[in-house]
PDBQT receptor file of N, H, CA, C and O in Angstrom, charges set to zero:
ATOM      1  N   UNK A   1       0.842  -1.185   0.000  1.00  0.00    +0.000 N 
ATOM      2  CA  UNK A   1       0.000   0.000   0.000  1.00  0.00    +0.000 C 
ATOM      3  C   UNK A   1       0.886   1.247   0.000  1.00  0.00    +0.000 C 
ATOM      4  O   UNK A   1       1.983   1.167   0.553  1.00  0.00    +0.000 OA
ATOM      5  N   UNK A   2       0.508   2.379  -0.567  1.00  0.00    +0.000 N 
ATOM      6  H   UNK A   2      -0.383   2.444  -1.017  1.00  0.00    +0.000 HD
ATOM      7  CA  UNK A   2       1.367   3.108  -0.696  1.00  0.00    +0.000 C 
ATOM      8  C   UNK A   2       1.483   4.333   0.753  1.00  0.00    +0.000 C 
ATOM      9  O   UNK A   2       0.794   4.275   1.772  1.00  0.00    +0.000 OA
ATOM     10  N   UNK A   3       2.161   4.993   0.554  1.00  0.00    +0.000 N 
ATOM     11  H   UNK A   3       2.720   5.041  -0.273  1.00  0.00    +0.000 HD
ATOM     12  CA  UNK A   3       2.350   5.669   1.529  1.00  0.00    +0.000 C 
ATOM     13  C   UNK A   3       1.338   6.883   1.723  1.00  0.00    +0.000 C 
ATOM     14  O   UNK A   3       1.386   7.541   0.684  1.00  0.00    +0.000 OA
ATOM     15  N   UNK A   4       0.506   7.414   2.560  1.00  0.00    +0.000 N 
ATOM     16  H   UNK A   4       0.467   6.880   3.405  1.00  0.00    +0.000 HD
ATOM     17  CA  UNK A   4      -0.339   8.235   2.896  1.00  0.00    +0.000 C 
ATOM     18  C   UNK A   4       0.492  10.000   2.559  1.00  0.00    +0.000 C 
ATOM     19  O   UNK A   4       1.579  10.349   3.019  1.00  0.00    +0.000 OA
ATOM     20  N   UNK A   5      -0.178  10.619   1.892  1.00  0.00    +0.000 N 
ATOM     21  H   UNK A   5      -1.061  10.336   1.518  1.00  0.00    +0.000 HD
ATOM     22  CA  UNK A   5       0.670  11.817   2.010  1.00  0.00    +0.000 C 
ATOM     23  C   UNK A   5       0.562  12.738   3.618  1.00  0.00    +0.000 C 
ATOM     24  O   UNK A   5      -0.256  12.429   4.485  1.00  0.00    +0.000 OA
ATOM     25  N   UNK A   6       1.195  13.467   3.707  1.00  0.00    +0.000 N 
ATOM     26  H   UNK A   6       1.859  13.718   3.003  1.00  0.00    +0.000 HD
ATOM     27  CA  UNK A   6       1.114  14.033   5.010  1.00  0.00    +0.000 C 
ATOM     28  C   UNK A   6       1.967  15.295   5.009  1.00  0.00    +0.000 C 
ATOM     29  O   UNK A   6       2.934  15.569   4.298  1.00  0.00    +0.000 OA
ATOM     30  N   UNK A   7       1.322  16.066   6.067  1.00  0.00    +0.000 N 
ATOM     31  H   UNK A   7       0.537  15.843   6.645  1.00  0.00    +0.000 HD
ATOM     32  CA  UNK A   7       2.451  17.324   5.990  1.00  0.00    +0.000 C 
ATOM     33  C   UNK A   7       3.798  16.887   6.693  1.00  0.00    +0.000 C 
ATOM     34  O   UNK A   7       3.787  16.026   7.573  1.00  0.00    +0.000 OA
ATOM     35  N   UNK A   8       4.910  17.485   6.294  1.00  0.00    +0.000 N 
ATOM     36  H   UNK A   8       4.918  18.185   5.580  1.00  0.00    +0.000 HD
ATOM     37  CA  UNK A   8       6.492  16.628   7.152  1.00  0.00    +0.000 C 
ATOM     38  C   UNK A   8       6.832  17.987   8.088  1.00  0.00    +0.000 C 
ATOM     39  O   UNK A   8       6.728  19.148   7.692  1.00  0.00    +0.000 OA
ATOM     40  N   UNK A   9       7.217  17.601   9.287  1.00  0.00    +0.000 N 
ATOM     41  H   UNK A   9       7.302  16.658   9.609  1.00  0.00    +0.000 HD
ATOM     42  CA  UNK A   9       7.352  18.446  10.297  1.00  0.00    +0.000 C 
ATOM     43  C   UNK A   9       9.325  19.186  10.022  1.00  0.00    +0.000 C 
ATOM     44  O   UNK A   9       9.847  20.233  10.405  1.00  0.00    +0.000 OA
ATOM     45  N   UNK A  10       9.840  18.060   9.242  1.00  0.00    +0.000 N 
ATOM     46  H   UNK A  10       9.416  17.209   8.930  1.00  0.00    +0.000 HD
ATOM     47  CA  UNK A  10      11.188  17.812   8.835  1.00  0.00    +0.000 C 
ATOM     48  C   UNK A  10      11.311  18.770   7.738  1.00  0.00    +0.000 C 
ATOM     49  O   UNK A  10      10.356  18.786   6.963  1.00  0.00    +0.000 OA
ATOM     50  N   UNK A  11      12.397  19.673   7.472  1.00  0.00    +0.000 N 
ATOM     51  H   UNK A  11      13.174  19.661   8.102  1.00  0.00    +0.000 HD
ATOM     52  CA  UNK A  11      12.904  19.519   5.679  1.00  0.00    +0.000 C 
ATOM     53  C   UNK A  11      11.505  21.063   5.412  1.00  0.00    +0.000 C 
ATOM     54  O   UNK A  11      11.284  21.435   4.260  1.00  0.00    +0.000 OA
ATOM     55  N   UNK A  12      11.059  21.464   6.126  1.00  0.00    +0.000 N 
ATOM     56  H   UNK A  12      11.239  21.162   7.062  1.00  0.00    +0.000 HD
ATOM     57  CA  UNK A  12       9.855  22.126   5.297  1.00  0.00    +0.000 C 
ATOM     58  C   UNK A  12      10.193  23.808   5.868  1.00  0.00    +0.000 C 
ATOM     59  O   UNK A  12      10.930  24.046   6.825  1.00  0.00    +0.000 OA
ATOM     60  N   UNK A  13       9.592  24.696   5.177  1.00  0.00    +0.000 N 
ATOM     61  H   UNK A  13       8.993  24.503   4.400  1.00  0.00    +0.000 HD
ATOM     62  CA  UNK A  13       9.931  26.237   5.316  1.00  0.00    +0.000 C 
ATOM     63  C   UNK A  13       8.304  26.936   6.019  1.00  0.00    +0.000 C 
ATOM     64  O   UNK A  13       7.926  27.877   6.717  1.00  0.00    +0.000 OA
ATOM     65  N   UNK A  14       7.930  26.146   5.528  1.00  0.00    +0.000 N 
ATOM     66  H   UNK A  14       8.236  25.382   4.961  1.00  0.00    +0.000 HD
ATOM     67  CA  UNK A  14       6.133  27.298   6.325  1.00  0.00    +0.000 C 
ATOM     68  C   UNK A  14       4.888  25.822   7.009  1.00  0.00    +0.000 C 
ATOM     69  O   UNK A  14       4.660  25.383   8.136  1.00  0.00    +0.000 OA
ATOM     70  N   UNK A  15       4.460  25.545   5.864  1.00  0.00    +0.000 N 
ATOM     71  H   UNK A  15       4.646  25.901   4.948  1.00  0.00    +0.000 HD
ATOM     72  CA  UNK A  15       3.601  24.424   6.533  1.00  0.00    +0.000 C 
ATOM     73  C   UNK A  15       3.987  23.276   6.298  1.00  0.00    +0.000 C 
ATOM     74  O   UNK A  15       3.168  22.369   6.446  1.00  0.00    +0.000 OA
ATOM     75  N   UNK A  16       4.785  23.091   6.041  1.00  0.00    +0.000 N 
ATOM     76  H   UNK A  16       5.450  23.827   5.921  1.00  0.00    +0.000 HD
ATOM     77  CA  UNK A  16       5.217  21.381   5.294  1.00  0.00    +0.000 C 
ATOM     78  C   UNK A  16       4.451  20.448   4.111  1.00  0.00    +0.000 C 
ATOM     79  O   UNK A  16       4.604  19.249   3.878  1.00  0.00    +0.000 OA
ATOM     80  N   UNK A  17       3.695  21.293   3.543  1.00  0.00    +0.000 N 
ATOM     81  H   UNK A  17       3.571  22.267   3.732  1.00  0.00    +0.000 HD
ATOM     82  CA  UNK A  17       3.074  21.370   2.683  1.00  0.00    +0.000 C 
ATOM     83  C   UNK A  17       3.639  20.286   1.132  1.00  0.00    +0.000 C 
ATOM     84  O   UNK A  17       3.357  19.171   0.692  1.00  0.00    +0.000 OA
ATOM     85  N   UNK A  18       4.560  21.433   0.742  1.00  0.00    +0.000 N 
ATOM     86  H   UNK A  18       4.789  22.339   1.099  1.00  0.00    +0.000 HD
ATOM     87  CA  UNK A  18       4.995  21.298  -0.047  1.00  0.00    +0.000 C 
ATOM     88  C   UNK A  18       6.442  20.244  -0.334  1.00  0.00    +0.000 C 
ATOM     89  O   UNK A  18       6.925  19.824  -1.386  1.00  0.00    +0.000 OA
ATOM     90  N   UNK A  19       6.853  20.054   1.122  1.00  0.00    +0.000 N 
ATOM     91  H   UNK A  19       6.461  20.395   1.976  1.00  0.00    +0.000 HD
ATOM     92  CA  UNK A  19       7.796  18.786   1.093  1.00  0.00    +0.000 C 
ATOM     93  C   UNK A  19       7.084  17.581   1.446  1.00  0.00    +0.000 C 
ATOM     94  O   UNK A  19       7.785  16.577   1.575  1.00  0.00    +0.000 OA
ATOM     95  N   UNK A  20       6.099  17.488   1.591  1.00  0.00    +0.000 N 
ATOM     96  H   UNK A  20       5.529  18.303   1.486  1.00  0.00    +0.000 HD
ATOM     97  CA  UNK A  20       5.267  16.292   1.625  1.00  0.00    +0.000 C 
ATOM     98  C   UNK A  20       4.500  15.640   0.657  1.00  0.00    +0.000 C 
ATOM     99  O   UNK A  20       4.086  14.481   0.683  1.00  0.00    +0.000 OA
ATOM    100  N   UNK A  21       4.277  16.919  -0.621  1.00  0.00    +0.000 N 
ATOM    101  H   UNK A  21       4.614  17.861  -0.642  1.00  0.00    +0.000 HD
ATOM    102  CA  UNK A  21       3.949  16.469  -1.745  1.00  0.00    +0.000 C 
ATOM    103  C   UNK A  21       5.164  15.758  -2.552  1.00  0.00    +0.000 C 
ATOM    104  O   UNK A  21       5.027  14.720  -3.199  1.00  0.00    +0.000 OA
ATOM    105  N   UNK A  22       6.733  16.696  -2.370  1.00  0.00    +0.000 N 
ATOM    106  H   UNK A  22       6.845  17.540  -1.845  1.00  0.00    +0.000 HD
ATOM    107  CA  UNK A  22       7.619  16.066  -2.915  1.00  0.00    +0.000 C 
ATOM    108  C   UNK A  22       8.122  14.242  -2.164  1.00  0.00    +0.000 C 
ATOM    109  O   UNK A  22       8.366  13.220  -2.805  1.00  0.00    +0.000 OA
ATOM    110  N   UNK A  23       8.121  14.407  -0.936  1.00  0.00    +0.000 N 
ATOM    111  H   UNK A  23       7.923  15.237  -0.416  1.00  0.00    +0.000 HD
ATOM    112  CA  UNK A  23       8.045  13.193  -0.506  1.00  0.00    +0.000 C 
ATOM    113  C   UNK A  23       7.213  12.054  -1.175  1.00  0.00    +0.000 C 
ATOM    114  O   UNK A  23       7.690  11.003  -1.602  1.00  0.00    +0.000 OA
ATOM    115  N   UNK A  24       6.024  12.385  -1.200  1.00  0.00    +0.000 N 
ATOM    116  H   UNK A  24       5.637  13.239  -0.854  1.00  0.00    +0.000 HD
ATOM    117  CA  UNK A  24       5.257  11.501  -1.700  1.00  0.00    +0.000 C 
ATOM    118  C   UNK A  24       5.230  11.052  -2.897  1.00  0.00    +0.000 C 
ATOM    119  O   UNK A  24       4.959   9.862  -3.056  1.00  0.00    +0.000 OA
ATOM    120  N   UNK A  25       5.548  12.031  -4.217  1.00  0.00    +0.000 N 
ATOM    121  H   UNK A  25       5.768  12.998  -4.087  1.00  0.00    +0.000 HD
ATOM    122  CA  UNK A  25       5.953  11.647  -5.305  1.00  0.00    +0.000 C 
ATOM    123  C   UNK A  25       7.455  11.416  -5.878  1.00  0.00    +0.000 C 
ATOM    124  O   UNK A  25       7.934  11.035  -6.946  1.00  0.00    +0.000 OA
ATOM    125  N   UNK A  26       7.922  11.819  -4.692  1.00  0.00    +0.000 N 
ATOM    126  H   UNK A  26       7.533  12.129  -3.825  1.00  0.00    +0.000 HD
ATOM    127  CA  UNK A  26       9.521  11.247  -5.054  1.00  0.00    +0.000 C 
ATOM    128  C   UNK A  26      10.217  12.361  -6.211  1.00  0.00    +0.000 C 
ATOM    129  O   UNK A  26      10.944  12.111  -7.173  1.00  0.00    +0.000 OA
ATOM    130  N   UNK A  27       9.637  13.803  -5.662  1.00  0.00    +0.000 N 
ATOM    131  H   UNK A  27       9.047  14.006  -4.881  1.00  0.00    +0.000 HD
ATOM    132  CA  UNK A  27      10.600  14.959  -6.525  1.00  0.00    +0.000 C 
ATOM    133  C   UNK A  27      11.302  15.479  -5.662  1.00  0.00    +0.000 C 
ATOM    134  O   UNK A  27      11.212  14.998  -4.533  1.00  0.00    +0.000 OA
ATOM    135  N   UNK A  28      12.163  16.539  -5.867  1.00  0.00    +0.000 N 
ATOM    136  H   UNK A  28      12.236  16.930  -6.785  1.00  0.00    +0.000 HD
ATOM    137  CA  UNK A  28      12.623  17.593  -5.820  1.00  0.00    +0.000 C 
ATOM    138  C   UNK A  28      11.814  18.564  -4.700  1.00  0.00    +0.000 C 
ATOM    139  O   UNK A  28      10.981  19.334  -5.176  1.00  0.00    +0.000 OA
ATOM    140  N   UNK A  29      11.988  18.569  -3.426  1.00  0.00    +0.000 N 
ATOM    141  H   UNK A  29      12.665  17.943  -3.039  1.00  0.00    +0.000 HD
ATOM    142  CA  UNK A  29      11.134  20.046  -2.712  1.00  0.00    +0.000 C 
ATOM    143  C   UNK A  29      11.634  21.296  -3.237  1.00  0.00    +0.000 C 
ATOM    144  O   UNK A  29      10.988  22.268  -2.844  1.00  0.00    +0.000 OA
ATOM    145  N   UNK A  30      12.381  21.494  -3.838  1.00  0.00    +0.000 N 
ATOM    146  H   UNK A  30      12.906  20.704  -4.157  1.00  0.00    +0.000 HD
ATOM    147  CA  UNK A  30      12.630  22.620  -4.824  1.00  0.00    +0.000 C 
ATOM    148  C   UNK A  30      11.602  23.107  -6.144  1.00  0.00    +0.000 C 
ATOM    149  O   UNK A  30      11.310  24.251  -6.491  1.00  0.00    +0.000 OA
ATOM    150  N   UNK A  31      11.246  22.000  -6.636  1.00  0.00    +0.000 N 
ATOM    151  H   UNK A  31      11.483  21.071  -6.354  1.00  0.00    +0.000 HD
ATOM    152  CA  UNK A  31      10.953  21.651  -7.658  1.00  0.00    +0.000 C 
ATOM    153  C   UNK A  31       9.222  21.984  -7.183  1.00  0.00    +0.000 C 
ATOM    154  O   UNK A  31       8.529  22.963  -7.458  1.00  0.00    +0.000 OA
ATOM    155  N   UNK A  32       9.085  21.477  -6.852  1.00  0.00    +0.000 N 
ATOM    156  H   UNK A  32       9.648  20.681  -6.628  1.00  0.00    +0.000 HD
ATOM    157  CA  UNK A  32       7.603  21.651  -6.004  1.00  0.00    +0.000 C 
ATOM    158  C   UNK A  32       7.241  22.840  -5.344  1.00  0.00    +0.000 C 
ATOM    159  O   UNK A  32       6.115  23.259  -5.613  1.00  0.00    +0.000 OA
ATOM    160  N   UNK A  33       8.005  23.570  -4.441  1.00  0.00    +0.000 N 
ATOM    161  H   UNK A  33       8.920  23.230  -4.223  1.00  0.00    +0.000 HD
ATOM    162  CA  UNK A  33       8.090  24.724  -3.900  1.00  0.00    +0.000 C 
ATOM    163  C   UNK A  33       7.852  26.052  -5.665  1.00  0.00    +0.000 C 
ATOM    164  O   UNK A  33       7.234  27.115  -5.730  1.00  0.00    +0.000 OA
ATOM    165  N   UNK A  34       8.430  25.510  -6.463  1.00  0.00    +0.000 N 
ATOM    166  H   UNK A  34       8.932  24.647  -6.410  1.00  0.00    +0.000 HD
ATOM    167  CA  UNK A  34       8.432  26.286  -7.584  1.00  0.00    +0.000 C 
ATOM    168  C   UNK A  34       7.418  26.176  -8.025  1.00  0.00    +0.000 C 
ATOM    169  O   UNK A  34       6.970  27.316  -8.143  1.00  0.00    +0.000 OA
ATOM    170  N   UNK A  35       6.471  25.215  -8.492  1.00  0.00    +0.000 N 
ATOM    171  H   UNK A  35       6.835  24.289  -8.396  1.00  0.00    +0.000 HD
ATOM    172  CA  UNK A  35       5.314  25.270  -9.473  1.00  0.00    +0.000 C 
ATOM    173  C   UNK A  35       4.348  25.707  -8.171  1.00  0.00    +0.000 C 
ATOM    174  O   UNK A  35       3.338  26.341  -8.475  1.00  0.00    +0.000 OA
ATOM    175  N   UNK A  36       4.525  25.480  -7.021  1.00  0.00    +0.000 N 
ATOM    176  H   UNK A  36       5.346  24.965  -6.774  1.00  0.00    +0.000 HD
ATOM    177  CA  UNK A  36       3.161  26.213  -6.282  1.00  0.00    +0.000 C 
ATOM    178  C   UNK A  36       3.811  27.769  -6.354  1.00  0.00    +0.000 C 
ATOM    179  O   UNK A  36       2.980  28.610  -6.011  1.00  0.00    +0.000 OA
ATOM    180  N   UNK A  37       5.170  28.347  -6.742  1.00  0.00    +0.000 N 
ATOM    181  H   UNK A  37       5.845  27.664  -7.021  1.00  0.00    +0.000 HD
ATOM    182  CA  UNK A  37       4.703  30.084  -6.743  1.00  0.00    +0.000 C 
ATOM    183  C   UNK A  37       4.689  30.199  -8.321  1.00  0.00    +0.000 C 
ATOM    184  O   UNK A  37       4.678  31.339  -8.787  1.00  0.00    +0.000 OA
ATOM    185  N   UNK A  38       4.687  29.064  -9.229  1.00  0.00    +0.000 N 
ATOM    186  H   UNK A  38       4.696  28.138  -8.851  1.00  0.00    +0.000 HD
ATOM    187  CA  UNK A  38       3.996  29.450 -10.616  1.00  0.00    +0.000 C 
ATOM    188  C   UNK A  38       3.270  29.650 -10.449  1.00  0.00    +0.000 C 
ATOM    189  O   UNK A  38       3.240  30.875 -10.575  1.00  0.00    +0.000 OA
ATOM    190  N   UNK A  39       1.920  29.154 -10.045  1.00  0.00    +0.000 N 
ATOM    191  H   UNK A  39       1.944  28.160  -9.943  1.00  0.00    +0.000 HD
ATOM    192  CA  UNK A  39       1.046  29.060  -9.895  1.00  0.00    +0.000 C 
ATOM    193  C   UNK A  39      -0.088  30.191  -9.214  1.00  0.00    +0.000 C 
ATOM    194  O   UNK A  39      -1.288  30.186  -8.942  1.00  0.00    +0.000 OA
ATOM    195  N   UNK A  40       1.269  31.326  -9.101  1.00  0.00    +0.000 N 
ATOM    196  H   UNK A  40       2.244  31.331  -9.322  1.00  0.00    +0.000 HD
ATOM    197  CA  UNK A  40       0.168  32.321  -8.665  1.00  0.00    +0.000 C 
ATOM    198  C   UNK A  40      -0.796  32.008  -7.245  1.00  0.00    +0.000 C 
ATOM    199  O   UNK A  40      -0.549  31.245  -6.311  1.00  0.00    +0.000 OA
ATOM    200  N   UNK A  41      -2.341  33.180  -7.540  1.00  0.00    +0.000 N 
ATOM    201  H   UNK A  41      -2.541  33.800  -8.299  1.00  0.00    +0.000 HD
ATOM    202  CA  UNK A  41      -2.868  32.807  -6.389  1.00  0.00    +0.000 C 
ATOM    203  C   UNK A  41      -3.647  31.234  -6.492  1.00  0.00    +0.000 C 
ATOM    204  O   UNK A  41      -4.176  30.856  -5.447  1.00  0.00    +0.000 OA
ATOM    205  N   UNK A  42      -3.713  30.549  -7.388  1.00  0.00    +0.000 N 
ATOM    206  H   UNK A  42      -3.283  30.856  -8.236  1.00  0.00    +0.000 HD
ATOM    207  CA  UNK A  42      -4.290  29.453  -7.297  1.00  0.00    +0.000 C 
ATOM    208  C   UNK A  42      -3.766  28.700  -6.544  1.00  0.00    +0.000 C 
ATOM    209  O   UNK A  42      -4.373  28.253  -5.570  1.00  0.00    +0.000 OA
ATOM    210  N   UNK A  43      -2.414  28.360  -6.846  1.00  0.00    +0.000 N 
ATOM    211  H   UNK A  43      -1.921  28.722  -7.637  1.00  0.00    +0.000 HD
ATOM    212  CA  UNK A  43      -1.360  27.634  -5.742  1.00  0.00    +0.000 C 
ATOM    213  C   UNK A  43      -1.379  28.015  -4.159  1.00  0.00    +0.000 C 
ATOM    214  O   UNK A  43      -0.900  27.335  -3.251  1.00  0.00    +0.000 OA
ATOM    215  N   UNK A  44      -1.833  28.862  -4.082  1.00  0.00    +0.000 N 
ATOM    216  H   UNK A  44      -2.222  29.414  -4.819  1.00  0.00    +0.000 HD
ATOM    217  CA  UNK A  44      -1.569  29.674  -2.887  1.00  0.00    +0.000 C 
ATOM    218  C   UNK A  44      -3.143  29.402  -2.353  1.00  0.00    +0.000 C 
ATOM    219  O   UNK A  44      -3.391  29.340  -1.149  1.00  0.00    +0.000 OA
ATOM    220  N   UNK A  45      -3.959  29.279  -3.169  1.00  0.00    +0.000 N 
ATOM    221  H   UNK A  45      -3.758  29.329  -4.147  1.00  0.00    +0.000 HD
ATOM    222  CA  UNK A  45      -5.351  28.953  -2.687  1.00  0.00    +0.000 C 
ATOM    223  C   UNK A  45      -5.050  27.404  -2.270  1.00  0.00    +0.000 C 
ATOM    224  O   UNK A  45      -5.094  27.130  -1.071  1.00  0.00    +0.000 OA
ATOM    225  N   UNK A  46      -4.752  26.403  -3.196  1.00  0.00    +0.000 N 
ATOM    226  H   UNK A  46      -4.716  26.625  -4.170  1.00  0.00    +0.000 HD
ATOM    227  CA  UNK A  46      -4.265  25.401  -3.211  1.00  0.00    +0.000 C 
ATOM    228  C   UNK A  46      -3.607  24.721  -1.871  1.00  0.00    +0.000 C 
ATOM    229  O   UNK A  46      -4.071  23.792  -1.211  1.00  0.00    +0.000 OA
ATOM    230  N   UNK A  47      -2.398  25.449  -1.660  1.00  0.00    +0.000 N 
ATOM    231  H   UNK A  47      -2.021  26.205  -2.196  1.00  0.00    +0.000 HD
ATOM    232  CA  UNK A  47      -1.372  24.988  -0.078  1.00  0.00    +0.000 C 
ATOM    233  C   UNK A  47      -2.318  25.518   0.492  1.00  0.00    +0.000 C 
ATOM    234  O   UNK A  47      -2.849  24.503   0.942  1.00  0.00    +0.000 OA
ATOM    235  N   UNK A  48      -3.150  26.608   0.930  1.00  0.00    +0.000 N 
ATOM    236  H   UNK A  48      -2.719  27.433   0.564  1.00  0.00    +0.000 HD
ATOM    237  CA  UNK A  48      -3.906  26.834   2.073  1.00  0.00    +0.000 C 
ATOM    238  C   UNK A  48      -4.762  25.634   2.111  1.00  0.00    +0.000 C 
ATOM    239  O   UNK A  48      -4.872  24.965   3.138  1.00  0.00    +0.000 OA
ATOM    240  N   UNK A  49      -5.346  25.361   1.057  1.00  0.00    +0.000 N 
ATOM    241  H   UNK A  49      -5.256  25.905   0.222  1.00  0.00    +0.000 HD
ATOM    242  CA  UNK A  49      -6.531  24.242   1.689  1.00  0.00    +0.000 C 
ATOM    243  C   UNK A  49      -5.547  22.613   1.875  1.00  0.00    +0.000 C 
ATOM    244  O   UNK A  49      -5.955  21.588   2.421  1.00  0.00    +0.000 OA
ATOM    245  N   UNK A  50      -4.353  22.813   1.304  1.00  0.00    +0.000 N 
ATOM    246  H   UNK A  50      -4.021  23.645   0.861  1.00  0.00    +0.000 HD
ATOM    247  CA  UNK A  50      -3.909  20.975   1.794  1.00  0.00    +0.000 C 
ATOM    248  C   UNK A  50      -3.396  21.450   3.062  1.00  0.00    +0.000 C 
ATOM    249  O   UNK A  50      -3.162  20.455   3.748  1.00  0.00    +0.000 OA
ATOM    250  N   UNK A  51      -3.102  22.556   3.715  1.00  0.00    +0.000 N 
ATOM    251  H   UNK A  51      -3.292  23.364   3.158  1.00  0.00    +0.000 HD
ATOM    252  CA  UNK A  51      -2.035  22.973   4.843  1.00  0.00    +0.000 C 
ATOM    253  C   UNK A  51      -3.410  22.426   5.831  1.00  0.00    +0.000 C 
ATOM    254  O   UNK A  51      -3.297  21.493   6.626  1.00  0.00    +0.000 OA
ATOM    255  N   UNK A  52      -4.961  23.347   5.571  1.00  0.00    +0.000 N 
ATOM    256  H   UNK A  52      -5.053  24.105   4.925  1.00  0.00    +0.000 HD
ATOM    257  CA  UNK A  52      -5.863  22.957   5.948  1.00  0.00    +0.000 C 
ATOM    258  C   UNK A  52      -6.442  21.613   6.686  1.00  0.00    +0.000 C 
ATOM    259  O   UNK A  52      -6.736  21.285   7.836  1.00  0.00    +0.000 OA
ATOM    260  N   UNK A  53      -6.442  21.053   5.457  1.00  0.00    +0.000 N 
ATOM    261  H   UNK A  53      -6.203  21.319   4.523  1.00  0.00    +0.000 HD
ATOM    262  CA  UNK A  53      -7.206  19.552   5.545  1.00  0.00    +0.000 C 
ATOM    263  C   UNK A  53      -6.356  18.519   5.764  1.00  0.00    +0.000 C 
ATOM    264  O   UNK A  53      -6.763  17.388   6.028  1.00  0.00    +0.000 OA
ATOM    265  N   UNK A  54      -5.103  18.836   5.670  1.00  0.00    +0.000 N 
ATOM    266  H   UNK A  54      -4.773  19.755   5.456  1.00  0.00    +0.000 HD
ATOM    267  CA  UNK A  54      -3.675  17.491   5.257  1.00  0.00    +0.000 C 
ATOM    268  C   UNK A  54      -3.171  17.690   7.476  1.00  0.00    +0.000 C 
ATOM    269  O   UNK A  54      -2.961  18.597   8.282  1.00  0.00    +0.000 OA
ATOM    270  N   UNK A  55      -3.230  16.070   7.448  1.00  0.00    +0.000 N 
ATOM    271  H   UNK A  55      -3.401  15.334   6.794  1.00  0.00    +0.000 HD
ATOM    272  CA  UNK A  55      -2.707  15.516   8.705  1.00  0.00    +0.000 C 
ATOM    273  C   UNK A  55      -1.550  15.993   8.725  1.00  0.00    +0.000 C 
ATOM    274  O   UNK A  55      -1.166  16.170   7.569  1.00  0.00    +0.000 OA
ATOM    275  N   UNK A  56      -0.471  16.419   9.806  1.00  0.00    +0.000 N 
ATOM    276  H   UNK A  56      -0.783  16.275  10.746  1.00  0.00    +0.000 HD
ATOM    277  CA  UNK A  56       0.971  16.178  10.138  1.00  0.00    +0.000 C 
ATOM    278  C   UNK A  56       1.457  15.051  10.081  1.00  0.00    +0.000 C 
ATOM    279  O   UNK A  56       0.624  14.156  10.232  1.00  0.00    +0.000 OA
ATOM    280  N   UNK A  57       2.720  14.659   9.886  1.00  0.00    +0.000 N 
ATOM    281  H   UNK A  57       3.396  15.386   9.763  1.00  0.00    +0.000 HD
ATOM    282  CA  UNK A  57       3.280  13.538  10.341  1.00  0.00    +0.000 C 
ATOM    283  C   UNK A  57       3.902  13.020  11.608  1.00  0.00    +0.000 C 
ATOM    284  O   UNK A  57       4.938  13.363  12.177  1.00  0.00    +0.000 OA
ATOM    285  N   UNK A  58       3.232  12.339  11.830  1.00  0.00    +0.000 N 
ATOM    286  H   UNK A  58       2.390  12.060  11.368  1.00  0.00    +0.000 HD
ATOM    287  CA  UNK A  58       3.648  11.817  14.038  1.00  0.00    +0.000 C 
ATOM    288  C   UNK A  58       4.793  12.132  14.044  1.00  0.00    +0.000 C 
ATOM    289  O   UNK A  58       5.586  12.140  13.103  1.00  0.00    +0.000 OA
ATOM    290  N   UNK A  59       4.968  12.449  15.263  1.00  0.00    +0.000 N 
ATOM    291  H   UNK A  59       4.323  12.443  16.028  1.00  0.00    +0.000 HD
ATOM    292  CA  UNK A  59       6.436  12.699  15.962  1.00  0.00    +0.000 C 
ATOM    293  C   UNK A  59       7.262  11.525  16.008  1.00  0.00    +0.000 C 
ATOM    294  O   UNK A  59       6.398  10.680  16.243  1.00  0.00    +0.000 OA
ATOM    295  N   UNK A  60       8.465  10.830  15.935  1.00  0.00    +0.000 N 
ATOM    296  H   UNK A  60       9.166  11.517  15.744  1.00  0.00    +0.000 HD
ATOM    297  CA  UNK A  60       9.256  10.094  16.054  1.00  0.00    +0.000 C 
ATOM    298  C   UNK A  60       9.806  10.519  17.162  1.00  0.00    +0.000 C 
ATOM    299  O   UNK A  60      10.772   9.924  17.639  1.00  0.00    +0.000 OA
TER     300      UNK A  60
């Protein structure tokens, strides 16, 4: 089963948002961090609602 996405408490600059998408698909958090500020305000609408609705990842 694959791995659940999640926000990463690790590795991340504001909500962990966006290194949790790269986690999960196995890119670049660079790379990812970039197309959400292509993306204008949509992106930005976008991370607010996964920052929103998206679990943390447990503490270790």
């Amino acid at each position: 089963m694959a791995e659940r996405f999640v926000r990463r408490r690790r590795g991340s600059w504001i909500g962990g948002v966006c290194a949790g998408i790269a986690d999960r698909l196995g890119l670049p958090r660079i790379l990812v961090r970039l197309l959400f500020v292509l993306a204008n305000g949509a992106g930005l609408v976008v991370y607010l609602l996964l920052w929103t609705f998206t679990k943390v990842e447990p503490k270790k």
